[in-house]
C-alpha positions in Angstrom: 0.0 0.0 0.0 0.7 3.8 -1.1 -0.4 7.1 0.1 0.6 10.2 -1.8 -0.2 13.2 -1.1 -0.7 15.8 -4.3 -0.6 19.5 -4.5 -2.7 21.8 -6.1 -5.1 20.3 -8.8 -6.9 23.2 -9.6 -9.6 20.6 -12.1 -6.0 20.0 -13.8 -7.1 16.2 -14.6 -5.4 15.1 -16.8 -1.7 15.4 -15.2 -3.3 13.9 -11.8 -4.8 11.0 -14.1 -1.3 10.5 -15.7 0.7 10.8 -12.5 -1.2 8.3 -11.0 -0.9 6.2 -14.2 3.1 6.5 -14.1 2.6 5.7 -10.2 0.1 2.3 -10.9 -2.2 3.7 -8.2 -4.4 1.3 -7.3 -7.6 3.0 -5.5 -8.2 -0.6 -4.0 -4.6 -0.8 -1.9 -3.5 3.0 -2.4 -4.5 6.2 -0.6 -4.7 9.7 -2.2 -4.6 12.4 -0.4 -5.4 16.4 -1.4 -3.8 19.4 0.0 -7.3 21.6 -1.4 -7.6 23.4 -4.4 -9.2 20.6 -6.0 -10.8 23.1 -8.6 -10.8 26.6 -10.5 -8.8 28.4 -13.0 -7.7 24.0 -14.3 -9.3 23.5 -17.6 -11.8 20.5 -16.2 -12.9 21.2 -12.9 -16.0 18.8 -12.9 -14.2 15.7 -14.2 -11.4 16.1 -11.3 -14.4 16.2 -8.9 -16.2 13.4 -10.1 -13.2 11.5 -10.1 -12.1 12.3 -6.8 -15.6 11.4 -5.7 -15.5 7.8 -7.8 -12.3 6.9 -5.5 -14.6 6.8 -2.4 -12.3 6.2 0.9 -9.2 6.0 -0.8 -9.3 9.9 -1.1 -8.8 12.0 1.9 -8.9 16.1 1.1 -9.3 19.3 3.2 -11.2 22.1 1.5 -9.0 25.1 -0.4 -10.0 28.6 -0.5 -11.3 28.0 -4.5 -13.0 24.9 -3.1 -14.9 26.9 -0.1 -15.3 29.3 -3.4 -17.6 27.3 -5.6 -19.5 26.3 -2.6 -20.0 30.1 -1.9 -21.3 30.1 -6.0 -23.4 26.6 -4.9 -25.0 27.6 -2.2 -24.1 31.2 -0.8 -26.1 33.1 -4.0 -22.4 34.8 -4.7 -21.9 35.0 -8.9 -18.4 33.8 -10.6 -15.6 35.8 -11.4 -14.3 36.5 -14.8 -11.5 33.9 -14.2 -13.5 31.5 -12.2 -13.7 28.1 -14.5 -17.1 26.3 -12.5 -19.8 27.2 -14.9 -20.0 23.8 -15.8 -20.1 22.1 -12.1 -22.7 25.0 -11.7 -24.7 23.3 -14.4 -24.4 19.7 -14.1 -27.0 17.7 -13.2 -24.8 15.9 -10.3 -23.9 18.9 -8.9 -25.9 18.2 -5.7 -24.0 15.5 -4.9 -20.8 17.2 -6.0 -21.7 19.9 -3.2 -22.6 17.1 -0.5 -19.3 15.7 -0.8 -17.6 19.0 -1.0 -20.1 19.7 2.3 -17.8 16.8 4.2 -14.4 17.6 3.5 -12.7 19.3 6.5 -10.2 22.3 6.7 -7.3 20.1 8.3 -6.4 16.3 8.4 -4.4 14.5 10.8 -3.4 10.9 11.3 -2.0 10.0 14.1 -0.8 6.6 13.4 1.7 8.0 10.1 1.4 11.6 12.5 0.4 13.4 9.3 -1.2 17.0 9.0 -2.7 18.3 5.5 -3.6 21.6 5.5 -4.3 23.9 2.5 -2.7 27.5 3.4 -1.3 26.7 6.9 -1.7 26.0 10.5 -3.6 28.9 12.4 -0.9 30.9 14.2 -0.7 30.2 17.6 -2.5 26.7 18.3 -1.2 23.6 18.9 -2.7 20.3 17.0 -5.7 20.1 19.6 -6.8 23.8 19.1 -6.3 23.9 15.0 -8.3 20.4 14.8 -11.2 22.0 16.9 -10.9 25.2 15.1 -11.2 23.4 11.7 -14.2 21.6 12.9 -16.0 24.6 14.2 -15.8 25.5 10.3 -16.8 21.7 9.4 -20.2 22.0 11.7 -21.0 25.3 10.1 -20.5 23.7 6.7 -22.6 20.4 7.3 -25.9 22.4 8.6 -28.1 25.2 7.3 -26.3 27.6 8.6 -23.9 27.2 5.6 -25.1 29.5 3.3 -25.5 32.5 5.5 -21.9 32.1 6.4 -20.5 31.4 2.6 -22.2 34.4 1.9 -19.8 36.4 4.9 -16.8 34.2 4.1 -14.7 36.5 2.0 -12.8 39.5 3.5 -9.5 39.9 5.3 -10.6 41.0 9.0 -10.8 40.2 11.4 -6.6 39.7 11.2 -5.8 38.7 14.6 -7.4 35.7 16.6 -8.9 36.9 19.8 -11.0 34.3 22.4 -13.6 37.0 22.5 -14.2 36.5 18.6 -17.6 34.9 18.0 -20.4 33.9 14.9 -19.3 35.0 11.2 -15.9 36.7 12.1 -14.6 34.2 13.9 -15.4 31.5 11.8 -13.9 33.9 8.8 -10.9 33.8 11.1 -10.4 29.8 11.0 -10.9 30.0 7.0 -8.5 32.4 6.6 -5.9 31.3 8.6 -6.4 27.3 6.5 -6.7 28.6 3.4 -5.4 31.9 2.8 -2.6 32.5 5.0 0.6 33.0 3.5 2.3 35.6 5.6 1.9 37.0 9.6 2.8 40.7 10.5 4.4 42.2 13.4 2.0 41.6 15.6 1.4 38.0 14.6 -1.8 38.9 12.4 -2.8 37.2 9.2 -1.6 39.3 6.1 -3.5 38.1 3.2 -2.4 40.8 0.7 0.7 39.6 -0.7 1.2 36.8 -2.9 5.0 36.9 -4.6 8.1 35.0 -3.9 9.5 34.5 -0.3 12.7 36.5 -1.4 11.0 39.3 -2.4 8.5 39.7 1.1 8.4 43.1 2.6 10.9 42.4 5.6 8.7 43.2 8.0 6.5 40.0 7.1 7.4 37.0 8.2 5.7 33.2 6.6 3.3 31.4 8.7 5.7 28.4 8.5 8.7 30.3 10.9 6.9 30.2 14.3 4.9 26.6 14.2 3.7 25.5 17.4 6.3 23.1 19.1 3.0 20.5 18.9 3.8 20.2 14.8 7.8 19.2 15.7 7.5 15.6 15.4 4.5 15.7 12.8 4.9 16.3 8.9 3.0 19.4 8.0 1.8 19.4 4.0 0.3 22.1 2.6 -0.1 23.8 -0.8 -1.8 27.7 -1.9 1.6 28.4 -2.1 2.6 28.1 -5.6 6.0 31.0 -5.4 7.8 28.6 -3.1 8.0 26.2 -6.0 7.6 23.2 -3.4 11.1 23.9 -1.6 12.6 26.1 1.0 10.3 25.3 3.8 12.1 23.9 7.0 10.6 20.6 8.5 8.6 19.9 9.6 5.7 21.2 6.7 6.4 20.3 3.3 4.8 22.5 0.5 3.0 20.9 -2.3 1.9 23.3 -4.6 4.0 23.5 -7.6 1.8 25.3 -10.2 0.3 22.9 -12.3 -2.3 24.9 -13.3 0.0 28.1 -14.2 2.0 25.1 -16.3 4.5 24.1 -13.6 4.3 20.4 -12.1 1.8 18.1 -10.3 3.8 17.2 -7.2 2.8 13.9 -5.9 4.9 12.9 -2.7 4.6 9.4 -0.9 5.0 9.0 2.8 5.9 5.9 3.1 9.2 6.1 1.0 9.1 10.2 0.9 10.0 10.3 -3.2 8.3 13.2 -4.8 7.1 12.7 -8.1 6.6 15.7 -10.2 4.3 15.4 -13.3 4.6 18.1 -15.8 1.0 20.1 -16.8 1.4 19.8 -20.2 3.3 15.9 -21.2 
């Protein structure tokens, strides 16, 4: 048995179809496990869903800020963006199943037995593994009941920046989301700052990445994690490993295997 662990699909199907053919997955005796971003901006969105969802249990994933996007468009009333790529899950006649599914993945999976974390952005800033998990599954309650909409539709937005105890209803759960699947950088002050996007050698110096104060709780635990595409998948100190190597800006699909820890990059276009 296999598990690998993949970056970034972004409904780029066709290089995680031919990875996994150059791999011989086997869906029967592998595992396949998602760092989010299943969807958006990739040129077949729907098919990498409905494949994903064929696998049954052999996929595990945790939910990317484009992924908690198109449930926003599903079921939160918000309209696409000019460089959205969903209209056709928005259309398809399984797309209620598509969104149940979607519904059920969580913001952050670990196992303790291979003491494995998958996170999209990062771990919230501050918590160790017992806080982030029941952080993540404040977000996963909200998702699974009918309060979901109400909150997809208050999802998006930058504040509040820093976590505070006091922090209740929408902003706090807009905290969680932000910090999972957003985060890149922290300010001074140890706030979320969601604004910048480039390489880590060209940050403003007085930001520093999420990845330079993890919580001593993550030391013995590998941390994967994607949304990152400037890191290029290296540069990271253990214990989190980035994932996100651009396929769908026509870098590589990077496919990593914890039980031998080989990475195998497949290119976007063969």
């Amino acid at each position: 048995m296999a598990t690998y662990v993949v970056g970034d699909v972004q409904g780029c199907l066709e290089p995680l179809l031919r990875g996994l053919d150059e791999l011989a997955f086997d869906p029967a005796a592998d595992r396949l496990w998602l760092v989010g971003d299943l969807v958006n901006r990739g040129p077949d969105s729907l098919g990498t869903l409905r494949f994903l969802r064929s696998l049954g249990a052999s996929v595990t994933a945790v939910l990317g800020n484009h992924d908690l996007h198109l449930l926003a468009l599903l079921l939160g009333g918000r309209q696409p963006s000019k460089k959205d790529t969903l209209t056709p899950i928005l259309e398809a006649p399984d797309r209620d199943d598509l969104t149940r599914w979607l519904r059920h993945l969580p913001l952050m999976h670990y196992d303790p037995g291979l003491e494995v974390v998958l996170v999209h952005a990062g771990l919230p800033p501050g918590f160790g593994l017992a806080g982030a998990l029941a952080g993540a599954a404040e977000v996963a309650e909200c998702l699974r009941s009918p309060k979901a909409p109400a909150f997809l539709r208050a999802m998006y937005g930058n504040e509040p920046a820093r976590w505070d105890v006091a922090l209740m209803g929408l902003d706090r759960l807009r905290w969680w989301v932000n910090a999972f699947t957003r985060m890149r950088f922290l300010d001074p002050a140890g706030g979320l700052e969601l604004t910048y996007k480039g390489p880590l050698a060209e940050a403003p110096p007085f930001l520093t990445p999420w990845f330079s104060s993890v919580h001593d709780d993550f030391a013995s635990r590998r941390v994967f994690f994607g949304h990152w595409a400037a890191l290029e998948g290296r540069g990271v100190p253990a214990p989190c490993m980035p994932l996100d190597t651009g396929c769908v800006w026509g870098g590589a699909l990077t496919f990593y295997c914890l039980e031998t820890g080989q990475a195998h990059a497949v290119e976007a276009s063969p």
